[in-house]
OpenMM code with the backbone's topology and positions (N, CA, C; nanometers):
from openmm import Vec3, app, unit

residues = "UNK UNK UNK UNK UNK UNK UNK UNK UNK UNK UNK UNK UNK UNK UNK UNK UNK UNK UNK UNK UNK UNK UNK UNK UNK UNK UNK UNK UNK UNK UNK UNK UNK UNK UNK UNK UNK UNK UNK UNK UNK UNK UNK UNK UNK UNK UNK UNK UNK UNK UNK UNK UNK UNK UNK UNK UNK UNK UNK UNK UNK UNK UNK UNK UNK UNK UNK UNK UNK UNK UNK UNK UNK UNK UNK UNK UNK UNK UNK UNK UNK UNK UNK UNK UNK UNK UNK UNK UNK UNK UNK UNK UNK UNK UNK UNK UNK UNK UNK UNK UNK UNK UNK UNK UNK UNK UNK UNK UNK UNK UNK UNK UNK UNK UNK UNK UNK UNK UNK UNK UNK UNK UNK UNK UNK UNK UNK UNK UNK UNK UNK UNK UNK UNK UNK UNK UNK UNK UNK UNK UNK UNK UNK UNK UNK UNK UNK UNK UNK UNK UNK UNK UNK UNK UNK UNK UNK UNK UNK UNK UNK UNK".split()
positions = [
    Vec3(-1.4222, 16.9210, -1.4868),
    Vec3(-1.4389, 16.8586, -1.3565),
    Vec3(-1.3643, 16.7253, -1.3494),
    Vec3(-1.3703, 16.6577, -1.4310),
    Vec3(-1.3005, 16.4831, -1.4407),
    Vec3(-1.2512, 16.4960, -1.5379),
    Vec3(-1.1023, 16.4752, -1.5424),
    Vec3(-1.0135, 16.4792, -1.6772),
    Vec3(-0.9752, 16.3433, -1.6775),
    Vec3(-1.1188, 16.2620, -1.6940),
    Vec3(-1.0207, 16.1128, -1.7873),
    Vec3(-1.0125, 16.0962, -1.9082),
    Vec3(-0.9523, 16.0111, -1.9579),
    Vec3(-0.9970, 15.9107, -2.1103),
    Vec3(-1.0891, 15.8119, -2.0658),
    Vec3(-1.1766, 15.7467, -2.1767),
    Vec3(-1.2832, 15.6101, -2.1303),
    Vec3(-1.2310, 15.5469, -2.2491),
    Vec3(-1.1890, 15.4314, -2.2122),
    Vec3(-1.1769, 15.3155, -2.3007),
    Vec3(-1.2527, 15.2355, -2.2650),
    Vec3(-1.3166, 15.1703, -2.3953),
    Vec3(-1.4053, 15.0429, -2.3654),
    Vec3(-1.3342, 14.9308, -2.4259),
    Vec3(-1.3414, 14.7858, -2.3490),
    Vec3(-1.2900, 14.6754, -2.4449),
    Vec3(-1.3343, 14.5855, -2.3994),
    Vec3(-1.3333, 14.4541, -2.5107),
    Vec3(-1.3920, 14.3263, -2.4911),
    Vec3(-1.2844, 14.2355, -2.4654),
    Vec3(-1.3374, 14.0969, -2.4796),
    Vec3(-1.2299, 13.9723, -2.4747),
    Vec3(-1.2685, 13.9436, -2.6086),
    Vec3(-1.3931, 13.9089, -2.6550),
    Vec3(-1.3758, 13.7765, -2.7940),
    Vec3(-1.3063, 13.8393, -2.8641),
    Vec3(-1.2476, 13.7111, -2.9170),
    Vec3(-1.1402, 13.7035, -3.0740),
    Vec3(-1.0258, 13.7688, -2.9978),
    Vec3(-0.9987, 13.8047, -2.9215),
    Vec3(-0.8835, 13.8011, -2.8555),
    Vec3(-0.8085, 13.6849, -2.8059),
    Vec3(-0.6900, 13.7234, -2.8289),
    Vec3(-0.6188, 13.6346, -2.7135),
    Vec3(-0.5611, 13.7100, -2.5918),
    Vec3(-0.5016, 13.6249, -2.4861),
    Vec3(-0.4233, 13.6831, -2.3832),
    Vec3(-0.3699, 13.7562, -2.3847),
    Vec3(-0.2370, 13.7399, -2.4957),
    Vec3(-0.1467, 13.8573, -2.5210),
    Vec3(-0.1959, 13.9521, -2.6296),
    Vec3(-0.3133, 13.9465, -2.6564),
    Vec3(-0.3304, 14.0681, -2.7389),
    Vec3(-0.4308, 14.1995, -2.6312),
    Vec3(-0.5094, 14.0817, -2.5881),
    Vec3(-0.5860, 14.1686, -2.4501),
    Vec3(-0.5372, 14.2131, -2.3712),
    Vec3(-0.4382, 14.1724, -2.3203),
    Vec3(-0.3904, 14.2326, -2.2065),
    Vec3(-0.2246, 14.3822, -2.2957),
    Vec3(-0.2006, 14.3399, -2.4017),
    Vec3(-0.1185, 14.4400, -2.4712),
    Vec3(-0.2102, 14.5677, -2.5143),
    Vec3(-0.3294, 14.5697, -2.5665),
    Vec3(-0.4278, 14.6830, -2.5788),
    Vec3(-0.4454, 14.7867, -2.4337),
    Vec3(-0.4540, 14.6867, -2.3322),
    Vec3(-0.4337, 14.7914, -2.1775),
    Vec3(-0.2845, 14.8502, -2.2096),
    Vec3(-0.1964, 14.7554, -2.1864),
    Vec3(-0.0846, 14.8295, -2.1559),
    Vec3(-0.0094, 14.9425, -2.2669),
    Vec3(-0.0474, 14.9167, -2.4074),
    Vec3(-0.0341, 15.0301, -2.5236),
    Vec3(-0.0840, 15.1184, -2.5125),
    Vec3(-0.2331, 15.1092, -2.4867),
    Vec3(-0.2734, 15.2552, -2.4601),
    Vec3(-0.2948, 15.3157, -2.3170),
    Vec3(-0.2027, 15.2412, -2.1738),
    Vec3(-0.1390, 15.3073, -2.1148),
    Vec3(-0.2973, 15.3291, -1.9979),
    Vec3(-0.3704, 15.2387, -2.0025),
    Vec3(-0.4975, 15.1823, -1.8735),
    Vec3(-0.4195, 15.1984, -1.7487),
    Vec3(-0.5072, 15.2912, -1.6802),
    Vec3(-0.4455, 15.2606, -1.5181),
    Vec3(-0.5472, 15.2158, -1.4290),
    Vec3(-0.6454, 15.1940, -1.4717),
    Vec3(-0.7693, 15.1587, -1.4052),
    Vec3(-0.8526, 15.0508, -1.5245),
    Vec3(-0.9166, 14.9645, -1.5006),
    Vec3(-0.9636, 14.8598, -1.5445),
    Vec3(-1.0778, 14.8283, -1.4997),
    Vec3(-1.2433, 14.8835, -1.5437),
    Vec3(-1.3229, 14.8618, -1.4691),
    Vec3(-1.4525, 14.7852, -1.5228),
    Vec3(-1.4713, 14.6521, -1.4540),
    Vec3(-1.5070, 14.5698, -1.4600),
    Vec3(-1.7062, 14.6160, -1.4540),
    Vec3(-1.7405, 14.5843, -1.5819),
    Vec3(-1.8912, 14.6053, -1.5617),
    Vec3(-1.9681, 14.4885, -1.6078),
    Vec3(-1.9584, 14.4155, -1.5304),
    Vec3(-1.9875, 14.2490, -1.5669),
    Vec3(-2.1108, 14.2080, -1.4888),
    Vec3(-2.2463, 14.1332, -1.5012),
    Vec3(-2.3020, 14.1011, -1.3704),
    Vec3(-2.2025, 13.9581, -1.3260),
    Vec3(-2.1270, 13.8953, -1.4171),
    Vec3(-2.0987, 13.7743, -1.3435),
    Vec3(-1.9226, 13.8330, -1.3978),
    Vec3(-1.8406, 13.7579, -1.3072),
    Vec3(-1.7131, 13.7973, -1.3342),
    Vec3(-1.6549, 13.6425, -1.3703),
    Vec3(-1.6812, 13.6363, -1.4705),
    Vec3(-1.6301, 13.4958, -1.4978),
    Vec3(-1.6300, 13.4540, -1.6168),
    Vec3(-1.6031, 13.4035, -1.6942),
    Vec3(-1.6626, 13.3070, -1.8300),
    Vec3(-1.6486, 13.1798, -1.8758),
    Vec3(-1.7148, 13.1007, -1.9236),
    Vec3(-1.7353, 12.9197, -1.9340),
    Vec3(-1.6212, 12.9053, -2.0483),
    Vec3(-1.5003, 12.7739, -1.9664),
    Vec3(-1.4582, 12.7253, -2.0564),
    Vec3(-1.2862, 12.8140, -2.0497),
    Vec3(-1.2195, 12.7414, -2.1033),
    Vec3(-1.0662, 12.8015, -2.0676),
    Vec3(-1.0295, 12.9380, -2.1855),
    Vec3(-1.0793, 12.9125, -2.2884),
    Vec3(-1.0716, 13.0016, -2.4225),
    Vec3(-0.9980, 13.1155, -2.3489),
    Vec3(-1.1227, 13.2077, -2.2864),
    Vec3(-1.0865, 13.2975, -2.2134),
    Vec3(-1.0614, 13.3043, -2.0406),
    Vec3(-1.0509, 13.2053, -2.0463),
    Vec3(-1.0085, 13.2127, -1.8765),
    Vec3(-0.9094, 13.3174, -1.7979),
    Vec3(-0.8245, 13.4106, -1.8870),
    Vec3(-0.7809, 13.5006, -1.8199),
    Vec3(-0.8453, 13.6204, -1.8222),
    Vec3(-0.9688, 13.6456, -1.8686),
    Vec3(-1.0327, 13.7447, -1.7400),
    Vec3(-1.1611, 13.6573, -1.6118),
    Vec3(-1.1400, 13.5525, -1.5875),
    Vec3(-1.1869, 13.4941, -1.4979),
    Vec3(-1.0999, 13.5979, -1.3406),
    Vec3(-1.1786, 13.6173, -1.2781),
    Vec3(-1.1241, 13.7176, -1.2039),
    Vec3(-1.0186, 13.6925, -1.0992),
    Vec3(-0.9677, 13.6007, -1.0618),
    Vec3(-0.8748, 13.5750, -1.0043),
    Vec3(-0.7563, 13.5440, -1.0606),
    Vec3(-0.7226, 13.5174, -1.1969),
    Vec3(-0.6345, 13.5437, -1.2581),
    Vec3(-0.6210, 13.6835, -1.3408),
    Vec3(-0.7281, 13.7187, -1.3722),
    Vec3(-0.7290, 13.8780, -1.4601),
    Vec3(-0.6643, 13.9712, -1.3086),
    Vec3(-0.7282, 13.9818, -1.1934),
    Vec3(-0.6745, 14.0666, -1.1218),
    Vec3(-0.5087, 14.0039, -1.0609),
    Vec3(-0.4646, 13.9398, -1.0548),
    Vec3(-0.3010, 13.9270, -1.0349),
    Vec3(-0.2628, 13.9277, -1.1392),
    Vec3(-0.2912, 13.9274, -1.3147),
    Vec3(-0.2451, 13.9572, -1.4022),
    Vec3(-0.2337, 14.1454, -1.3919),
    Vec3(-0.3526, 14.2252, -1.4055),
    Vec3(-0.3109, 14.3622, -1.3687),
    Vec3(-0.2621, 14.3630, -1.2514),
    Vec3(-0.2348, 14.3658, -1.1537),
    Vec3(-0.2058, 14.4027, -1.0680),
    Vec3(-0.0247, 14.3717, -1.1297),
    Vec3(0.0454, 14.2802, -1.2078),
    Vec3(0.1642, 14.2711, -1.2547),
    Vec3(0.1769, 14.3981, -1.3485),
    Vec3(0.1001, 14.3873, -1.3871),
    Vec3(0.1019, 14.5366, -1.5283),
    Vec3(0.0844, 14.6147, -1.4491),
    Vec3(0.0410, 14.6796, -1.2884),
    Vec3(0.0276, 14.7929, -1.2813),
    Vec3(-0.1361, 14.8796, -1.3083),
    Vec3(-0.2225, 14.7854, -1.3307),
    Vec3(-0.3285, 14.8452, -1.3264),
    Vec3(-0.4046, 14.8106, -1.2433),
    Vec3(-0.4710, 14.8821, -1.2022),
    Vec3(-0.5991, 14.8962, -1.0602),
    Vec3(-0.6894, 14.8141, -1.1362),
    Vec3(-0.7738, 14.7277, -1.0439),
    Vec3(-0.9044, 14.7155, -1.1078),
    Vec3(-1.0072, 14.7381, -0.9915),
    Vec3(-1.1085, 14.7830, -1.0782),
    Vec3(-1.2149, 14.8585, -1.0318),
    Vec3(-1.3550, 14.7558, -1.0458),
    Vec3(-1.4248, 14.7653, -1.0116),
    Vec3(-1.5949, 14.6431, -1.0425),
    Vec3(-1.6898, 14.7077, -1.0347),
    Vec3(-1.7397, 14.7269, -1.0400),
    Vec3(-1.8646, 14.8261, -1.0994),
    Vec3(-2.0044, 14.7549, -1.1109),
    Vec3(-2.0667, 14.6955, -1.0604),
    Vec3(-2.1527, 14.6024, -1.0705),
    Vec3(-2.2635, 14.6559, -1.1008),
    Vec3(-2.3214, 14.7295, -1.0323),
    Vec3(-2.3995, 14.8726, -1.0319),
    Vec3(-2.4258, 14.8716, -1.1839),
    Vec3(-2.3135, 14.9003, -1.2821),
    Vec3(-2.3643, 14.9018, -1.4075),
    Vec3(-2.3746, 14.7916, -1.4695),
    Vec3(-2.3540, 14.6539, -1.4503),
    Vec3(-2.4242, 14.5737, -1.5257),
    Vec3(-2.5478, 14.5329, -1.5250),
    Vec3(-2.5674, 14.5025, -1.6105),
    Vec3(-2.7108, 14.4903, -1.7098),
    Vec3(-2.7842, 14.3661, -1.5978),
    Vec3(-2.9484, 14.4009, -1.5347),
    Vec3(-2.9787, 14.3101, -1.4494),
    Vec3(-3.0193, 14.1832, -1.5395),
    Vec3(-3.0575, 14.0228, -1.5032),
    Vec3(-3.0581, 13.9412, -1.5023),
    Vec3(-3.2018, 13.9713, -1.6324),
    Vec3(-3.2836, 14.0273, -1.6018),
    Vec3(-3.4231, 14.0862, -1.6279),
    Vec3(-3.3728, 14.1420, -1.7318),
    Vec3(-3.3327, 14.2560, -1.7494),
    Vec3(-3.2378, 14.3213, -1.8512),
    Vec3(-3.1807, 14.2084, -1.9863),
    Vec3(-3.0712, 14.1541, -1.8988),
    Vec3(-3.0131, 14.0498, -2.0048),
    Vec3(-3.0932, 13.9603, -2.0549),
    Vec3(-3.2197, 13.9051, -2.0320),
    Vec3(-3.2812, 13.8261, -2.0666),
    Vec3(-3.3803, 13.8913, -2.1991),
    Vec3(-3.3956, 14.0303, -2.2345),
    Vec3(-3.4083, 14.0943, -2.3361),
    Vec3(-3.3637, 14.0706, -2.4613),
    Vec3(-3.2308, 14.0886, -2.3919),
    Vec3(-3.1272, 14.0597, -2.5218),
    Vec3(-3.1158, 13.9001, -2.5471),
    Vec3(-3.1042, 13.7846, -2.4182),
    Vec3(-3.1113, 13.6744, -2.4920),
    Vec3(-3.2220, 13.6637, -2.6058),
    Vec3(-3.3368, 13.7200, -2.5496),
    Vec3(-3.4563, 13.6736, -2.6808),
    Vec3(-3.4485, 13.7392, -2.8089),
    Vec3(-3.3955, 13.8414, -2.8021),
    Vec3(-3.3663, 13.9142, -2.9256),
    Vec3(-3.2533, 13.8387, -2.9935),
    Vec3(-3.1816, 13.7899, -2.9740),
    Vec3(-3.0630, 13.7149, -3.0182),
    Vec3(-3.1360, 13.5651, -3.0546),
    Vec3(-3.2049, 13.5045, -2.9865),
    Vec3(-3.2700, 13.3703, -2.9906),
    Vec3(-3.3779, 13.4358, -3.1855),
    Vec3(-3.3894, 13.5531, -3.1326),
    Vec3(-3.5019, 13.5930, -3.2727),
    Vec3(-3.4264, 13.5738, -3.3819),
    Vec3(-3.2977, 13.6698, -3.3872),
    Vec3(-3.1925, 13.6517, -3.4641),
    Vec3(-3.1014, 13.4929, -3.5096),
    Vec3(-3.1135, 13.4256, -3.4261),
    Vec3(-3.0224, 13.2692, -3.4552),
    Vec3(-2.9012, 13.3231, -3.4177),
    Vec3(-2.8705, 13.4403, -3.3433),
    Vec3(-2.7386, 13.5049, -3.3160),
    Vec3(-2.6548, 13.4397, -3.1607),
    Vec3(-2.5471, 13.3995, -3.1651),
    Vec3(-2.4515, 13.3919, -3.0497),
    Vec3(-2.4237, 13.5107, -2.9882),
    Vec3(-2.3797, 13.5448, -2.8846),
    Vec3(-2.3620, 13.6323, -2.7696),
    Vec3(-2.2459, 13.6640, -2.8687),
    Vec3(-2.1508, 13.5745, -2.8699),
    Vec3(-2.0061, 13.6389, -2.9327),
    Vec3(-1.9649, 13.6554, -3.0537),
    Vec3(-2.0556, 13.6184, -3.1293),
    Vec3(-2.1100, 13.6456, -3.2994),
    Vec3(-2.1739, 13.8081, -3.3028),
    Vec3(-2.2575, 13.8427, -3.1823),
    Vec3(-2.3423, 13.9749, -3.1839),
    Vec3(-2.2748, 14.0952, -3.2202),
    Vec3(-2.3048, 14.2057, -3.3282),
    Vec3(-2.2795, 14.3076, -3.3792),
    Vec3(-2.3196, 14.4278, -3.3022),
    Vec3(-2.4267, 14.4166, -3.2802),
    Vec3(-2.4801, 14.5081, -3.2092),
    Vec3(-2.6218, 14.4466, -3.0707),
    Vec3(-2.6105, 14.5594, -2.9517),
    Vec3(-2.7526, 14.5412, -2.9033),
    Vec3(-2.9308, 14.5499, -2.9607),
    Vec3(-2.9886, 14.4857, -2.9115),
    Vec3(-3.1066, 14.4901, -2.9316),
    Vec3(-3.1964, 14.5998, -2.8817),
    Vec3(-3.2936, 14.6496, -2.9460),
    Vec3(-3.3829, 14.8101, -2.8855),
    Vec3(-3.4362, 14.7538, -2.7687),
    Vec3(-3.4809, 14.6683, -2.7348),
    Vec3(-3.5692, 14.6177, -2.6208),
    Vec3(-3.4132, 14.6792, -2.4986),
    Vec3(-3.3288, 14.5607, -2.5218),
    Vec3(-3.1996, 14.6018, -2.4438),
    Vec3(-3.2305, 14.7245, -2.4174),
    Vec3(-3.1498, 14.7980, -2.5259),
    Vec3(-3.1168, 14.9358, -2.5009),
    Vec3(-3.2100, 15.0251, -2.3952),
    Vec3(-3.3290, 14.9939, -2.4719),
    Vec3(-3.3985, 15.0733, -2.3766),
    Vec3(-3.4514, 15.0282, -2.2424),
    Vec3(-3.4497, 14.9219, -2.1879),
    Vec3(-3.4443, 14.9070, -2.0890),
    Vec3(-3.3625, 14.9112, -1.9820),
    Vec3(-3.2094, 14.9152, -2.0472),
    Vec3(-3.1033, 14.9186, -1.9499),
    Vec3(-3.0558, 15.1395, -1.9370),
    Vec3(-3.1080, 15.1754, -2.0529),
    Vec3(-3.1169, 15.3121, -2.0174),
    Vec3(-3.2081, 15.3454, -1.9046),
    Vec3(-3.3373, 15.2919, -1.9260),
    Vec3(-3.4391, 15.3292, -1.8318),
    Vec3(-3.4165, 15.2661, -1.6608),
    Vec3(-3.3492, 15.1844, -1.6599),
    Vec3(-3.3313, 15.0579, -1.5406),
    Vec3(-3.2269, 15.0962, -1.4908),
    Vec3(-3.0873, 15.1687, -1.5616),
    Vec3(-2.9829, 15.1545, -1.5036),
    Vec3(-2.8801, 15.3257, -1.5073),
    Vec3(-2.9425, 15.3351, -1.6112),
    Vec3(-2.8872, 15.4774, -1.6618),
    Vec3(-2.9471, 15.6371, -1.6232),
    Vec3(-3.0577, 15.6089, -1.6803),
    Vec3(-3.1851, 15.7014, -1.6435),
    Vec3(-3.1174, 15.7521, -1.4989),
    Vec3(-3.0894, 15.7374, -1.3728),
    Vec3(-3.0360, 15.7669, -1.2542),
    Vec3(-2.9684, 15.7098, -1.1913),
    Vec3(-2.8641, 15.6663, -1.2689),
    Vec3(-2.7553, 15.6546, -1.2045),
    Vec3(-2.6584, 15.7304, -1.2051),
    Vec3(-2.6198, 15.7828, -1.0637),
    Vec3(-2.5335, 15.8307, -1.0360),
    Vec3(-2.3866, 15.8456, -1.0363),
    Vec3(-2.3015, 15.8553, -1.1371),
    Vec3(-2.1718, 15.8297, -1.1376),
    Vec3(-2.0820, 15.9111, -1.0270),
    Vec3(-2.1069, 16.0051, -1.0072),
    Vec3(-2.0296, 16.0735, -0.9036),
    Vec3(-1.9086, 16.0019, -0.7912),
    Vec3(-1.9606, 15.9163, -0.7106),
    Vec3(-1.9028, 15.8772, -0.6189),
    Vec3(-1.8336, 15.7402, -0.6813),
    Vec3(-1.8443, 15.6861, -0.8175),
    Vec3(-1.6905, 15.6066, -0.9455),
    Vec3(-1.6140, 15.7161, -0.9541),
    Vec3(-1.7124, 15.8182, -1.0365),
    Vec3(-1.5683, 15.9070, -1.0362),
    Vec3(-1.4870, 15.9900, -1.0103),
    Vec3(-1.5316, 16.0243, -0.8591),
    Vec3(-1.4698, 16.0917, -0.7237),
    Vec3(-1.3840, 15.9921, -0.6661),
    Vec3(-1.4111, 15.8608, -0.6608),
    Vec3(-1.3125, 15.7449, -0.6002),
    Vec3(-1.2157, 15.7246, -0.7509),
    Vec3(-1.2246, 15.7314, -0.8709),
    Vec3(-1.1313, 15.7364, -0.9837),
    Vec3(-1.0678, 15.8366, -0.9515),
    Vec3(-1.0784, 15.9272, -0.9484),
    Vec3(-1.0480, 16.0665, -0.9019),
    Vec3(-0.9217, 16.0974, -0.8650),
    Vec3(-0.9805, 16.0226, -0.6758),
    Vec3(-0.8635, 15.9953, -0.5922),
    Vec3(-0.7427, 15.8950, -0.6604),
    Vec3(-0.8255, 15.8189, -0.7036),
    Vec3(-0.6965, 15.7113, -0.7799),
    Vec3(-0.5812, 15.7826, -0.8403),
    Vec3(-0.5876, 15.9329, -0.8784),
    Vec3(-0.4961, 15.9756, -0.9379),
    Vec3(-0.5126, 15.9353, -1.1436),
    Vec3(-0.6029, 15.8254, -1.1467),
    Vec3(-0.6175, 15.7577, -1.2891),
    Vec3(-0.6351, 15.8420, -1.4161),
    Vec3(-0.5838, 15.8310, -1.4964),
    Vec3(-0.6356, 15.9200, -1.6121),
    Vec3(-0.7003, 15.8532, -1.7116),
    Vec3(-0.6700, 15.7123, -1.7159),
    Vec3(-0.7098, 15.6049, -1.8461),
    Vec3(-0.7902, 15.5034, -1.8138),
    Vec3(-0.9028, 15.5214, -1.8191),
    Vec3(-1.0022, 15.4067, -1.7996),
    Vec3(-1.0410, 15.3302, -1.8785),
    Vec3(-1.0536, 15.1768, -1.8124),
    Vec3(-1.1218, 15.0886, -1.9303),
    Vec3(-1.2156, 15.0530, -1.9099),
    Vec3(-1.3398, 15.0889, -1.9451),
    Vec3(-1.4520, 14.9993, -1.9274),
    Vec3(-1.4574, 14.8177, -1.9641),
    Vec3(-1.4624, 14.6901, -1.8882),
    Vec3(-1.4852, 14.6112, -1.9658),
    Vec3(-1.6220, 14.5334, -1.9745),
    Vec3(-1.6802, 14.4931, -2.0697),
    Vec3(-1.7267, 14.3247, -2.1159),
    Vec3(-1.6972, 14.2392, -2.1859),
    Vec3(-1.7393, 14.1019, -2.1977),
    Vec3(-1.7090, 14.0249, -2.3168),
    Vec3(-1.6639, 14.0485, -2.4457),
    Vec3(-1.8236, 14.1098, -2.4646),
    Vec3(-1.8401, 14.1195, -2.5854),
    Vec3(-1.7261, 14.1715, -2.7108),
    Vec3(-1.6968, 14.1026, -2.8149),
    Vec3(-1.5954, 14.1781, -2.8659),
    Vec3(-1.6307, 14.3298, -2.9495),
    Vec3(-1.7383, 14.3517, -3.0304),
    Vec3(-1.7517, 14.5085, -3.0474),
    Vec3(-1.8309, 14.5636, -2.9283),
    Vec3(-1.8270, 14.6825, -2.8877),
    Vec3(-1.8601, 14.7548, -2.8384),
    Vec3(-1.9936, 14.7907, -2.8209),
    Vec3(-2.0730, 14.8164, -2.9381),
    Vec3(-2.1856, 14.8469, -2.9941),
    Vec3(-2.2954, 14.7162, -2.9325),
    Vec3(-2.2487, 14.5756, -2.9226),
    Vec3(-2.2890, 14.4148, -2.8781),
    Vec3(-2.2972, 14.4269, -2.7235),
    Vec3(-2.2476, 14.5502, -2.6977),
    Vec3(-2.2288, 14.5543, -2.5641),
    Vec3(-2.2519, 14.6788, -2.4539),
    Vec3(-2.3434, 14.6443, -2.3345),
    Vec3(-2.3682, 14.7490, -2.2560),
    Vec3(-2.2677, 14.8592, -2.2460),
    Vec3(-2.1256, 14.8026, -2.2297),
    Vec3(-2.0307, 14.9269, -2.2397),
    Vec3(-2.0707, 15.0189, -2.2650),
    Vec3(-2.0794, 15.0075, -2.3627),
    Vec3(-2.0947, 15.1387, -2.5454),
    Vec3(-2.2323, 15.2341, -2.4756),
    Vec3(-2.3169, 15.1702, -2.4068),
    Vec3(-2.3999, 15.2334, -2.3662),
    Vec3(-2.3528, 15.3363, -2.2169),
    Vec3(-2.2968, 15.2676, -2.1482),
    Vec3(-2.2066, 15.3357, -2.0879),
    Vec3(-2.1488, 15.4398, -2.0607),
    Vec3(-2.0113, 15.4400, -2.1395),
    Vec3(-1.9293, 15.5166, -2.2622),
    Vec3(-1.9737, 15.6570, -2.3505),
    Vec3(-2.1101, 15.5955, -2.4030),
    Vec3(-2.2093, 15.7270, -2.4811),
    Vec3(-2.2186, 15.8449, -2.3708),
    Vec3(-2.2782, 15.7945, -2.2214),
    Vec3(-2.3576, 15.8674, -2.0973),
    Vec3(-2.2734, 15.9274, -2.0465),
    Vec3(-2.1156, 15.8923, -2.0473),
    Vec3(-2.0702, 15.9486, -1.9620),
    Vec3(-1.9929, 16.0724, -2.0380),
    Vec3(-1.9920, 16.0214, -2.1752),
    Vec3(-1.9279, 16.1558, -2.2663),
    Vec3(-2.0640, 16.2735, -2.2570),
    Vec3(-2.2108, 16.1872, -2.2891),
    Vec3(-2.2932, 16.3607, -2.2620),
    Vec3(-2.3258, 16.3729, -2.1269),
    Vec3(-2.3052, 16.3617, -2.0195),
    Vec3(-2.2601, 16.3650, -1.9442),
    Vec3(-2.1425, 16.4436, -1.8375),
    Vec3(-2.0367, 16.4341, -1.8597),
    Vec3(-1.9436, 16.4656, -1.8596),
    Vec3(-1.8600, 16.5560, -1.9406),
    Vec3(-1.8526, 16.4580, -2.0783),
    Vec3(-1.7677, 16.5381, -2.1615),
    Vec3(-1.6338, 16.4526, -2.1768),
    Vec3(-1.6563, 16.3474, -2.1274),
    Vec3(-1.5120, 16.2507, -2.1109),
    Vec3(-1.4955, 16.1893, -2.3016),
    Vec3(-1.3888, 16.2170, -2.3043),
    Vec3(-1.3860, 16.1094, -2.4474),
    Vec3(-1.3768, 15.9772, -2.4532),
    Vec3(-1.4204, 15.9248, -2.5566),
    Vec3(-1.3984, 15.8001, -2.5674),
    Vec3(-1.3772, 15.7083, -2.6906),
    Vec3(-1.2610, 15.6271, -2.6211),
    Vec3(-1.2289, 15.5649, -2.7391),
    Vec3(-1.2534, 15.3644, -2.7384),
    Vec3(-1.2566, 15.3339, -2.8085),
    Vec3(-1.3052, 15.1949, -2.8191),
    Vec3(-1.1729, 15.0935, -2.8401),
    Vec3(-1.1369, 15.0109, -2.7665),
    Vec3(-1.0288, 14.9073, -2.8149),
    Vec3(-1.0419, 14.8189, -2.8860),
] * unit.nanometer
topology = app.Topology()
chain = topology.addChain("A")
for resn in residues:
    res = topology.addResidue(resn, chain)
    for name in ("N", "CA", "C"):
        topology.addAtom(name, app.Element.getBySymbol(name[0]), res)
């Protein structure tokens, strides 16, 4: 039914030109933003601050997409801050999510949500290469991955991690 690829990718420990060369190597035509806030503190990463990340793809040639719908609610994220506060862990130090997380953003966000009408409008895009993004630099630290998992049993879409 949907013949994409799913790529997921972060920013930390990246730089500019390495982040934005991972889209264009493995050939992203769609770029979809699953952020609750589209922004991040501080210049480090200021190019996915969204007004420069989108006229940066839009030079490369990639669509971007926002997806808000799937980020993690305020309620949600505040799970994971305390689990991390338990840990002495940084957001961008984090290896992996926390069970509280997990299971609440399955139950809150996943559990019924409907992808159909992302990927009937991907669809139309003509897109074959999707990127899921967040921060986070592994995957696993990050709702993505949760994502990513749903839509392969799900679907059947593969996925690969940047």
């Amino acid at each position: 039914m949907y013949d994409f690829e799913i790529y997921t990718i972060g920013v930390y420990a990246s730089t500019e030109e390495s982040f934005f060369n991972k889209l264009t190597d493995n050939k992203i035509d769609v770029f979809c933003d699953i952020r609750q806030r589209r922004g991040v503190r501080g210049s480090k990463y200021s190019y996915v601050n969204i007004r420069y990340l989108q006229e940066k793809l839009t030079q490369l040639g990639i669509n971007y997409v926002y997806a808000k719908e799937l980020a993690p609610t305020t309620e949600i994220r505040e799970k994971q801050h305390a689990e991390d506060a338990l840990k002495k862990e940084q957001k961008k130090d984090r290896k992996e999510l926390g069970l509280t997380f997990r299971m609440a953003y399955k139950q809150l966000i996943l559990r019924d949500f409907n992808y159909k009408p992302l990927l009937n409008s991907l669809q139309k895009m003509n897109c074959k290469k999707i990127a899921l993004f967040c921060v986070e630099e592994s995957p696993f630290a990050c709702h993505r991955s949760l994502v990513a998992t749903d839509l392969h049993n799900k679907f059947g879409l593969q996925i690969k991690h940047l």
